[in-house]
Structures are given as structure tokens and as C-alpha cells.
C-alpha positions, 0 to 999 in steps of 0.5 A: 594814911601818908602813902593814901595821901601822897597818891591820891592828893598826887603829891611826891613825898618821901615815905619809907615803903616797902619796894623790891630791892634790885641790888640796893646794897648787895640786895636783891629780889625781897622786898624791904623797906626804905625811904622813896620817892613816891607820887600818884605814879606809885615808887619813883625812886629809892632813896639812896642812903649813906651807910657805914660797912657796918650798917649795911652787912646788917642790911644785907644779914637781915634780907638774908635771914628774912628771905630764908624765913620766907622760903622756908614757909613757902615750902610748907 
């Protein structure tokens, strides 16, 4: 209901959704969740966290595993 509010009330909020990742923390095209900015216009920016070394080889093993999940149901 947050993410309805936010756009159709046009305020910016901070809502974690889930956006295509463009090389956020070593990933790329899969979309997972972090928190954004997001408005009437939909996600205006990507919030950026701080992350210990540890934090984000997990971030990355997870979009990894979930991209293989992802392509290995595609090809069914």
C-alpha cells in the first residue's frame, strides 16, 4: 500500500522495491530489492548502502543464485 501512496499522493518516500540492478555492488541485470527513492515519476534513485566486504559477497552470491534459478526455469 506504501508504494500506491507514495505515487499516487506524489510523494517521495524511501521504499525498499524491487529495481533492475545496473552494477550496484558488483551486480547487474536482475532485479532485487533495495531501498529507493520513489515519487509520482516511479524509482528515482537507488539508495546507496554501506556494506561491509562480507555483506556484499552475500549480495552478490544471492543475485547470482537467483539468476540461475531464473534462467534455468526460463529454459523449461
Amino acid at each position: 500500500m506504501a508504494v500506491v501512496e507514495t505515487v499516487l499522493g506524489n510523494h517521495q518516500s524511501v521504499i525498499t522495491v524491487s529495481t533492475l540492478k545496473t552494477r550496484q555492488y558488483g551486480v547487474q541485470n536482475i532485479c532485487l530489492s533495495l531501498p529507493c527513492v520513489v515519487s509520482i515519476n516511479g524509482v528515482e534513485e537507488i539508495l546507496t548502502l554501506t556494506m561491509s566486504a562480507e555483506e556484499k559477497r552475500g549480495f552478490r552470491s544471492s543475485a547470482a543464485k537467483l539468476k540461475t534459478m531464473l534462467e534455468s526455469l526460463s529454459q523449461r
